[in-house]
C-alpha positions in Angstrom: 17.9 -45.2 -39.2 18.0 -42.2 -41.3 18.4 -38.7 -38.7 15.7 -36.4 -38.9 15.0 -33.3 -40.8 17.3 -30.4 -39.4 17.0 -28.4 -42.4 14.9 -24.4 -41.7 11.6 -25.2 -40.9 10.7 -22.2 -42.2 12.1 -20.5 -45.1 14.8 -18.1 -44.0 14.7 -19.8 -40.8 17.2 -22.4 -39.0 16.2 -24.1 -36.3 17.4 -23.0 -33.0 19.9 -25.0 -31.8 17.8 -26.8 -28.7 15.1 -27.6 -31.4 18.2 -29.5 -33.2 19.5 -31.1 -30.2 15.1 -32.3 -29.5 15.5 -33.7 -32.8 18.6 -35.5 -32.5 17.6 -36.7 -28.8 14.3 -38.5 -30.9 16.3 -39.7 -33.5 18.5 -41.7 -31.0 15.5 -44.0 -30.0 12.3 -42.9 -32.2 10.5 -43.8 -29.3 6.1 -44.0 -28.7 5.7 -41.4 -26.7 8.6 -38.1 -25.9 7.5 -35.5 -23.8 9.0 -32.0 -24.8 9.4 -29.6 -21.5 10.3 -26.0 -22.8 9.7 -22.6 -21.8 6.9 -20.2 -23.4 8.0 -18.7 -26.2 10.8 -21.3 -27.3 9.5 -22.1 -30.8 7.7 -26.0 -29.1 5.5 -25.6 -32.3 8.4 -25.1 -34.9 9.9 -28.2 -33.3 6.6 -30.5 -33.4 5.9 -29.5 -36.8 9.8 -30.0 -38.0 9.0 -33.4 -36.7 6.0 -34.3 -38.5 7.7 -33.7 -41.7 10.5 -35.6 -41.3 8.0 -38.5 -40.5 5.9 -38.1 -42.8 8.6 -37.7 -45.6 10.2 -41.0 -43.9 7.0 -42.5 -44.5 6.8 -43.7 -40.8 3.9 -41.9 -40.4 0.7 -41.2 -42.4 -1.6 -38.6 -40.8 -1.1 -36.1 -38.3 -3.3 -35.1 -35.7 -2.8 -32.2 -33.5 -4.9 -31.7 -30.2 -4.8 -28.1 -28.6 -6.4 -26.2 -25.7 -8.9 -23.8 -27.6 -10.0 -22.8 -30.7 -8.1 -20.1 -31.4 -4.8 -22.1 -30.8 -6.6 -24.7 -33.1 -6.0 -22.0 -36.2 -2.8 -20.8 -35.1 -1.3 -24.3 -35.1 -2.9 -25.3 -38.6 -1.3 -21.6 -40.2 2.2 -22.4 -38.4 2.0 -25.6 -40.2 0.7 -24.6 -43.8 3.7 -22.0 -43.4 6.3 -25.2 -43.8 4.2 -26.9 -46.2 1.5 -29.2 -43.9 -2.3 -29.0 -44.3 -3.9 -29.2 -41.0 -7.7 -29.0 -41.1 -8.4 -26.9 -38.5 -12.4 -26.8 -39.0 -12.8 -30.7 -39.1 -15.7 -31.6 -36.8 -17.2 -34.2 -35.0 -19.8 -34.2 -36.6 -17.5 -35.3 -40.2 -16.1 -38.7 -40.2 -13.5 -39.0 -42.7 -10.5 -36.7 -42.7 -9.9 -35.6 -46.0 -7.7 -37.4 -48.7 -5.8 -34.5 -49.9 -4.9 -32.9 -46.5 -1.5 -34.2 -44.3 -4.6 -34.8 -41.2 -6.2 -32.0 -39.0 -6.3 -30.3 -36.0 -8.6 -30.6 -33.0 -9.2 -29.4 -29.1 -9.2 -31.5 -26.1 -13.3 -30.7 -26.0 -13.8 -32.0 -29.0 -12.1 -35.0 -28.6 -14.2 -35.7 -25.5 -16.9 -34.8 -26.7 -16.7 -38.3 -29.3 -13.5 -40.0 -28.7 -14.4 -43.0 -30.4 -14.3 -41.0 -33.7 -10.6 -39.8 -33.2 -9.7 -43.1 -32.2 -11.3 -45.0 -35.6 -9.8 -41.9 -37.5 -6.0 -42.8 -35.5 -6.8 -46.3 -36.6 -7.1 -46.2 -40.2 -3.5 -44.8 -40.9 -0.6 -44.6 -39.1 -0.9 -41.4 -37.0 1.6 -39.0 -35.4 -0.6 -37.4 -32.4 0.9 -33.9 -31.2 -0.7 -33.0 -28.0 0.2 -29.5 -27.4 -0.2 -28.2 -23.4 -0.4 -31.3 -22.3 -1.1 -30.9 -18.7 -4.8 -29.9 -19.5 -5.1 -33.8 -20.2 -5.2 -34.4 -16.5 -6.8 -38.0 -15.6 -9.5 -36.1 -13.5 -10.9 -34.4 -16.3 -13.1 -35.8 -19.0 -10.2 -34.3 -21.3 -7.8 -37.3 -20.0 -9.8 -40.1 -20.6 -10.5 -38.8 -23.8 -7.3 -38.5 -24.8 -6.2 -42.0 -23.8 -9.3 -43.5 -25.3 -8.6 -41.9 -28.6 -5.1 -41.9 -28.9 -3.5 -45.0 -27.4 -3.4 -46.7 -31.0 -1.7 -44.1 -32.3 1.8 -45.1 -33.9 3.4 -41.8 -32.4 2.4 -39.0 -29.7 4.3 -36.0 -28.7 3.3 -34.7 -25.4 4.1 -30.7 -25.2 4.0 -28.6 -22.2 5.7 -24.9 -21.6 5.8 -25.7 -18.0 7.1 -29.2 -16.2 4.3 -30.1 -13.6 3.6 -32.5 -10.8 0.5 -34.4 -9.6 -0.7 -36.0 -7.3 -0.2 -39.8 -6.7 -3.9 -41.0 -7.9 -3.7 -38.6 -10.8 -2.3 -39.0 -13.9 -2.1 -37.6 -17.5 -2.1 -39.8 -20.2 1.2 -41.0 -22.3 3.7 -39.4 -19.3 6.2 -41.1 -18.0 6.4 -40.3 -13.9 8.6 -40.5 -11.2 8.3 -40.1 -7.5 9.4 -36.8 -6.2 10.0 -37.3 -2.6 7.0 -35.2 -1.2 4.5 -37.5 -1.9 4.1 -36.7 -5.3 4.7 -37.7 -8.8 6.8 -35.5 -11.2 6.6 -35.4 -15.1 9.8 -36.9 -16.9 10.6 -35.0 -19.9 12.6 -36.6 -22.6 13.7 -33.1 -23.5 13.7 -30.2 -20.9 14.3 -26.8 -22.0 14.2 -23.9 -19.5 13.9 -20.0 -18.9 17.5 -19.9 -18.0 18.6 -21.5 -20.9 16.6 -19.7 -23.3 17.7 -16.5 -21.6 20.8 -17.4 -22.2 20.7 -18.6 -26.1 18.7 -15.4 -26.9 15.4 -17.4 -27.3 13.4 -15.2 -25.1 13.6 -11.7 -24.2 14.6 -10.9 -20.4 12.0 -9.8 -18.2 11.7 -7.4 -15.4 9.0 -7.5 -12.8 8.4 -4.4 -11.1 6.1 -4.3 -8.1 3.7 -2.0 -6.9 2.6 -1.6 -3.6 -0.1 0.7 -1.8 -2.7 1.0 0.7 -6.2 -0.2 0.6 -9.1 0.3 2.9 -12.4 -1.6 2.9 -15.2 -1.9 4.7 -16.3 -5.5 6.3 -19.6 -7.5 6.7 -19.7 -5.7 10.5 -19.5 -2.6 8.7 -15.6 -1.6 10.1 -13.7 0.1 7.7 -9.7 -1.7 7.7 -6.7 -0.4 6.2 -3.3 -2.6 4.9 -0.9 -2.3 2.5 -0.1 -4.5 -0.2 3.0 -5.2 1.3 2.4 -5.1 5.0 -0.6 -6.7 5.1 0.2 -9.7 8.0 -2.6 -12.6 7.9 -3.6 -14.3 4.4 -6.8 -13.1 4.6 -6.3 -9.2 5.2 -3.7 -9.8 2.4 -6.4 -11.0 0.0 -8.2 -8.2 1.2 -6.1 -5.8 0.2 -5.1 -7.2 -3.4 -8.7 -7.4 -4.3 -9.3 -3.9 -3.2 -6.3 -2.8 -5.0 -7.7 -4.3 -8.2 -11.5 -2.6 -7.9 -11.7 -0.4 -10.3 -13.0 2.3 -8.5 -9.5 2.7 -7.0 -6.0 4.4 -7.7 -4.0 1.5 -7.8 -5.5 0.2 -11.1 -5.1 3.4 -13.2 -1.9 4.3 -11.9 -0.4 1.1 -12.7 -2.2 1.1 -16.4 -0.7 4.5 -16.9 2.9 2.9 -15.6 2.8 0.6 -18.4 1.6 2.9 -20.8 4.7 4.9 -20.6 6.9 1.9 -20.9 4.8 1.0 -24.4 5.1 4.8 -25.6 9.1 4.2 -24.6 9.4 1.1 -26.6 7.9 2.6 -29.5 10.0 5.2 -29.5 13.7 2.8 -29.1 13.3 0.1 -32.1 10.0 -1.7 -31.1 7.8 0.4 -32.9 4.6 -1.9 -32.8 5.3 -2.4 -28.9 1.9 -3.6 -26.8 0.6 -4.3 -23.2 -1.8 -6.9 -21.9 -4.0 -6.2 -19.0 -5.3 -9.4 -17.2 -8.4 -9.1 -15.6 -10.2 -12.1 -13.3 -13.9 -11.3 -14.8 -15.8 -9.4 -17.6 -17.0 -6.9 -15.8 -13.6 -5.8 -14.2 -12.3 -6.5 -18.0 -14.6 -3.8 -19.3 -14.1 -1.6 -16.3 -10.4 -1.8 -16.8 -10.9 -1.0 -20.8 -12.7 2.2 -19.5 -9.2 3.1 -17.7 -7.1 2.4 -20.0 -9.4 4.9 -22.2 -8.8 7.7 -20.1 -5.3 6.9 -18.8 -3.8 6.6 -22.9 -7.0 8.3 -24.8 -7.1 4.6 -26.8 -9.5 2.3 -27.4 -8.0 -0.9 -26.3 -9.0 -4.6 -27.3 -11.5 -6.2 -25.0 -10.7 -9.8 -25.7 -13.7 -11.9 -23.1 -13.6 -15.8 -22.8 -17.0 -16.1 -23.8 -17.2 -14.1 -26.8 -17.6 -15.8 -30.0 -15.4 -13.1 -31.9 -12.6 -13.6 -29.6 -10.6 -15.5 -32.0 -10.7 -12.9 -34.1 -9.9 -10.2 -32.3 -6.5 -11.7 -31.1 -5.7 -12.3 -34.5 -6.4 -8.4 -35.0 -4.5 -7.6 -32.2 -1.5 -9.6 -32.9 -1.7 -8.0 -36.3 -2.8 -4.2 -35.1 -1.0 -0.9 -34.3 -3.4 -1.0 -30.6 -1.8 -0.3 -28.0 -3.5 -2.5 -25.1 -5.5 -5.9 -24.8 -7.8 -5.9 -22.1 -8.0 -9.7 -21.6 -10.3 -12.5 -18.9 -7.9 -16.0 -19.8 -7.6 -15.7 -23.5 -4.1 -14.8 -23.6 -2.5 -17.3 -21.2 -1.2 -19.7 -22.9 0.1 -20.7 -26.3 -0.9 -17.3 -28.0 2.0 -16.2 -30.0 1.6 -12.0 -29.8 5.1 -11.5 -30.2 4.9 -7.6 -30.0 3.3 -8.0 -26.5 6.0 -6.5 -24.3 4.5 -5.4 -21.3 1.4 -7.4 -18.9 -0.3 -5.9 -16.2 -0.8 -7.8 -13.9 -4.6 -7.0 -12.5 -6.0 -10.7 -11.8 -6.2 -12.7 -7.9 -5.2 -15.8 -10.2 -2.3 -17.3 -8.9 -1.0 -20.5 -9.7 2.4 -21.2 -10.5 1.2 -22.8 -13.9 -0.5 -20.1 -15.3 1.6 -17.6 -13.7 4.3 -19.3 -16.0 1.7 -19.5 -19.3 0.9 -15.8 -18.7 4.6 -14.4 -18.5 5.4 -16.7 -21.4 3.2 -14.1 -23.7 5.6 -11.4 -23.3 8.9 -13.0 -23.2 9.0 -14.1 -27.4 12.0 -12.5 -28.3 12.6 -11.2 -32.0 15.4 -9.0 -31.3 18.5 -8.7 -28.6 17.6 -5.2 -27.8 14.1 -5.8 -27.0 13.0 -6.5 -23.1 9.8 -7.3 -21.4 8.4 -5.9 -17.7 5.4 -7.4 -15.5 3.7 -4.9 -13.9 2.1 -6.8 -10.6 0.6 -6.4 -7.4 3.2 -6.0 -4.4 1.5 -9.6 -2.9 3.8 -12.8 -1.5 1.9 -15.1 -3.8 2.7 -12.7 -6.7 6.3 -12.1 -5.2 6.9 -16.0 -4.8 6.2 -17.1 -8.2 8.3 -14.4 -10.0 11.4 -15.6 -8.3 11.0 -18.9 -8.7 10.4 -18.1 -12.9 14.2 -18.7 -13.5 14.1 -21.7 -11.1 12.5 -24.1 -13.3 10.2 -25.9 -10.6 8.1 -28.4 -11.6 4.6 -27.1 -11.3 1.8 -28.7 -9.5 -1.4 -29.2 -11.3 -4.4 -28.8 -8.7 -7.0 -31.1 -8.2 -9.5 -30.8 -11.1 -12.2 -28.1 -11.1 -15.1 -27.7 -13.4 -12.9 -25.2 -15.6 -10.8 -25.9 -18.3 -8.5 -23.7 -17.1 -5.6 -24.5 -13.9 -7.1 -21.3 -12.2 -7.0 -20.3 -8.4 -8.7 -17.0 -8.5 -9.0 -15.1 -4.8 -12.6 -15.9 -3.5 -15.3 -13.2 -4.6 -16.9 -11.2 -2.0 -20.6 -13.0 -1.2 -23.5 -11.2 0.4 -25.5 -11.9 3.1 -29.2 -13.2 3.2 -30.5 -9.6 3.6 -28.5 -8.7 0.4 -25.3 -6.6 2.2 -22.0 -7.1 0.8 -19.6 -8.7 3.0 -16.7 -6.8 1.7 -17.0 -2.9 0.3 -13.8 -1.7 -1.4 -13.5 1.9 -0.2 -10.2 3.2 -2.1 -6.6 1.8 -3.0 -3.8 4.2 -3.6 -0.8 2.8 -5.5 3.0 3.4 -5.2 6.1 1.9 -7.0 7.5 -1.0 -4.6 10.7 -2.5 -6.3 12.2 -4.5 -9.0 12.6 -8.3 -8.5 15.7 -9.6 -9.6 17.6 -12.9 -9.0 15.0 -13.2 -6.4 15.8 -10.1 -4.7 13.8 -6.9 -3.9 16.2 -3.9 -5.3 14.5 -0.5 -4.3 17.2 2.2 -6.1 16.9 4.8 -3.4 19.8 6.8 -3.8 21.3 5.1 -6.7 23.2 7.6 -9.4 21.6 8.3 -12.3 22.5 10.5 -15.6 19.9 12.2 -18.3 20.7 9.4 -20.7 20.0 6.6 -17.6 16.2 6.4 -19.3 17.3 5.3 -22.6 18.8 2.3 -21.5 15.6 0.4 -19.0 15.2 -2.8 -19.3 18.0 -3.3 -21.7 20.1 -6.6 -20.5 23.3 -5.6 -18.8 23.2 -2.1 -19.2 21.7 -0.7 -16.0 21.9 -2.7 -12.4 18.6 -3.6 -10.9 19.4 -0.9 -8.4 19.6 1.7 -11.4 16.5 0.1 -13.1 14.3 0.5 -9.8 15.4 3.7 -9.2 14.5 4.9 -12.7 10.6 3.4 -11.9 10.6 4.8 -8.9 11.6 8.2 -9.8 8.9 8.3 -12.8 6.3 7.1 -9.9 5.6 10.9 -8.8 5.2 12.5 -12.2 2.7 9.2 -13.0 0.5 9.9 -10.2 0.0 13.4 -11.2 -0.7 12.2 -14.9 -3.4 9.7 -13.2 -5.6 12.1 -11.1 -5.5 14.7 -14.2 -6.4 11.6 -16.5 -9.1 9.7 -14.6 -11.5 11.7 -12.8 -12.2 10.9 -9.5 -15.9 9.4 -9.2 -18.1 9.5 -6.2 -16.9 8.1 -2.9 -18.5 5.4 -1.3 -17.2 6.8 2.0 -17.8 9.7 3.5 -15.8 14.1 2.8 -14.4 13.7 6.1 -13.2 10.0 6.0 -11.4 11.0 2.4 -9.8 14.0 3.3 -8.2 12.5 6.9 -7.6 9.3 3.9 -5.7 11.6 1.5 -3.6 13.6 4.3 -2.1 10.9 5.5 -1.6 9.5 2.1 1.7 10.7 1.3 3.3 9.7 4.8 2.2 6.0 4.3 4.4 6.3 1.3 7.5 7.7 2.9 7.0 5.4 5.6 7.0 2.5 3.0 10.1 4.2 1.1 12.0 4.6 4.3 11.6 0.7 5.3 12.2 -0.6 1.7 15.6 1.6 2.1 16.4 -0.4 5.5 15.1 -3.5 4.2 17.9 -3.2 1.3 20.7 -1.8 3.4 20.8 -4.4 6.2 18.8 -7.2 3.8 16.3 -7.7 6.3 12.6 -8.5 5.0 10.5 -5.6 5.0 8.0 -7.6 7.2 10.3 -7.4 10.2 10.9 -4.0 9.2 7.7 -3.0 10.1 7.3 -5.5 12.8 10.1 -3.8 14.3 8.7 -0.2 13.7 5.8 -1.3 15.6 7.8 -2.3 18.9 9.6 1.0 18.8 6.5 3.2 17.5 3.6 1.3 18.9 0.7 1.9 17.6 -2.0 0.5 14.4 -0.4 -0.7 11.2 0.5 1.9 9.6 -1.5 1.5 6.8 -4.1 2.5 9.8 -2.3 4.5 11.5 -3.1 8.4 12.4 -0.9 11.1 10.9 0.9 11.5 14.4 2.3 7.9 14.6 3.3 7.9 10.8 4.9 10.9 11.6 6.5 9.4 14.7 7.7 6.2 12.3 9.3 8.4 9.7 11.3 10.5 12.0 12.3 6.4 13.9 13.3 5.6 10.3 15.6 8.4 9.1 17.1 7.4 12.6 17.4 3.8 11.4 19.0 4.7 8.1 
């Protein structure tokens, strides 16, 4: 059998050494069906298109047929392809029959495959047909998409599954042309032929490292019996206070929101100014409204216009392509950069969504972490929450993800539930106000909080940069540019009018800065004796009894600081 085409895919170009060893690993049995596991950002389309020409000029293959998630990722994959010399149709429809005669085949969507599989399958039948089915986990056997899929496509001669995450389902589910295995929970785990991970792209340079820094705060909202509660983002004890608080955090009415926009502002302006000149953000919102509201921040926080990129808006295509392309500074974005979009100047994401699955915690990361030089890094700004907390230490893990049951979205989604009213039209939850305050860096899994850590002039020049500052340095470096943020915030966004009442804000704002020292001091003896900051403050509360301190009265937050310098 003759090996397959390792020569540049692109002009200028080699392949990178995994998409080599993919190549070889088909080669050694040019099997039906290979399933390619590798992380966002790894090049999975140079590799499937690589692939196809080598078919093609083997003549084992006659057509090729790419299915993707959306519309826009139709276009991309048919201009990554005419780039190494296929034509894809990307704007062949259902409502066409033949694929043109001149063309290599055409690329589709999952939605348009369902919406006349019969057609795809007659037009699969007719020549021999490589299938590439790009994020293939959307093909779940719940969906419409599935069935689809496997009605279409099972006479093709060839199908490559892709996926930038591995996954799991569950035993009566199942996603067309995988291979399964049991995975001792009860479950079924995808088998890849070909696994690539984070850790080893990190390693080979593929992607650029990433550093999540957390913010934390305290938010107060009222409740359907009209009771206004306090929490922090980071103390907050049950689920449901905890949800609570991350959805207050992300009103826009709030401090948390333009303080962390303004966070990752200055690490764009940064960039720009050390080698990545055409460095940008992405804000990720859960709805249009808190897309637009957010866009309004960002406005007053940089003095830019950023791109409002909605899932419903028929220009949305377009302006990704604009922004990919642009000199803006910030995306303000509902789901339309999660997954597949190559916007390899993205370097920063804000993290201002309740969505929190593992999958498209993974597809969203994976927009900032395409690497295109060594020097270049990439930092998550996200909400101080477990969920949150929990999924970026298991990024370098490489868990198989698993897919939830299937909702009437096309997206793997689990957004926090929105606050409902009540027959006589009240709101059952009020958000009141959210202050916001720099938490920690994760790394390796670890909270590092930098208090006290030495630090030179020249200490600035080098965050984020692999190997050059500990996480220690790194967090103290965010944490001593929290201080001089907040100032730049309250200057930048004035403060609109309450919902609550002069006297509850100004007893709100006094005690303020002691919740923040009280939340410094216990993230200084969580790190020194590596105890959990939970029990911190559990113990806090046995020796300073009292409300959470996120509820507390000046007099017991005073009481707690004074217990924690003791402590320390």
């Amino acid at each position: 059998m003759t090996a397959p085409l390792i020569a540049p895919a692109t002009p200028g170009r080699p392949l990178r050494a995994w998409q080599r060893e993919a190549l070889a690993a088909y080669a050694s049995t040019s099997p039906k069906d290979f399933l390619v596991t590798a992380t966002p950002g790894a090049g999975k389309t140079t590799f499937a298109l690589t692939l196809a020409m080598d078919l093609l000029a083997r003549r084992a293959v006659d057509r090729i047929v790419v299915v993707a998630p959306t519309d826009h990722l139709r276009t991309q994959w048919a201009e990554a392809a005419a780039r190494v010399g296929l034509d894809l149709d990307p704007t062949l429809t259902n409502a066409v029959g033949p694929v043109r005669s001149d063309s290599h085949g055409y690329v589709t969507t999952y939605a348009q495959v369902a919406g006349k599989p019969a057609l795809h399958r007659a037009r699969c039948s007719n020549k021999r047909t490589l299938v590439i089915l790009d994020e293939v986990h959307h093909a779940g056997d719940g969906l419409s998409w599935g069935e689809a899929a496997e009605e279409a496509f099972s006479v093709a001669v060839r199908r490559v599954c892709l996926t930038g995450t591995p996954f799991r389902t569950r035993p009566d589910e199942r996603i067309p042309f995988v291979r399964y295995q049991e995975d001792g929970e009860g479950g079924l785990t995808s088998t890849a032929d070909y696994a690539y991970g984070y850790r080893e792209a990190l390693r080979d340079g593929v992607v650029r490292p990433v550093v999540f820094a957390a913010y934390t705060g305290t938010s107060r909202w009222r409740n359907s019996a009209g009771e206004v509660m306090a929490a922090s983002l980071s103390e907050a004890g049950t689920r449901s206070t905890e949800a609570a608080a991350w959805r207050t955090a992300l009103d826009p009415s709030g401090q948390w929101v333009p303080h962390v926009i303004a966070a990752m502002d200055e690490r764009i302006t940064y960039l720009r100014a050390n080698g990545m000149p055409d460095a940008a953000g992405i804000v990720l919102a859960s709805d249009q409204d808190d897309a637009r509201a957010y866009a309004r921040i960002v406005k007053q926080v940089t003095g830019e216009e950023p791109e409002v990129i909605l899932s419903d808006d028929p220009k949305a295509s377009d302006k990704i392509a604009r922004f990919t392309t642009s000199n803006t500074r910030i995306a303000v974005c509902v789901r339309m950069i999660s997954e597949g979009v190559d916007v390899v100047r993205a370097a920063c994401l804000a993290w201002m969504t309740s969505y929190r699955t593992p999958l498209f915690f993974a597809q969203a990361v994976g927009r900032v972490v395409r690497a295109r030089g060594s020097q270049e890094s990439a930092t998550v700004f996200l909400p101080a929450v477990r969920p949150l907390l929990a999924l970026a230490a298991e990024l370098e893990s490489d868990r198989n993800h698993v897919i939830p049951p299937p909702k009437a979205s096309s997206e793997d989604l689990d957004p926090a539930p929105r606050p409902e009213r009540e027959e006589t039209g009240r709101q059952e939850w009020q958000a009141l106000d959210a202050d916001a305050q720099f938490a920690h860096v994760l790394h390796g899994g670890r909270a590092h909080v930098g208090d006290q850590q030495p630090l030179d002039d020249g200490d600035d020049d080098f965050l984020g940069l692999p190997g050059l500052l500990t996480p220690e340095q790194t967090a103290a470096l965010l944490s001593r540019r929290d201080a001089a943020l907040r100032r730049r915030v309250i200057a930048a966004v004035p403060e609109e009018e309450s919902q609550v009442s002069v006297g509850e804000t100004a007893a709100w704002r006094a005690a303020a800065e002691l919740r923040r020292e009280v939340n410094s001091l216990v993230a200084r003896v969580a790190a020194r004796t590596g105890t959990p900051h939970a029990k911190v403050h559990s113990r806090l509360r046995r020796e300073v009894p009292g409300p959470p301190s996120a509820a507390a009265d000046v007099a017991v937050l005073e009481r707690r600081r004074d217990q924690l310098l003791r402590m320390i």
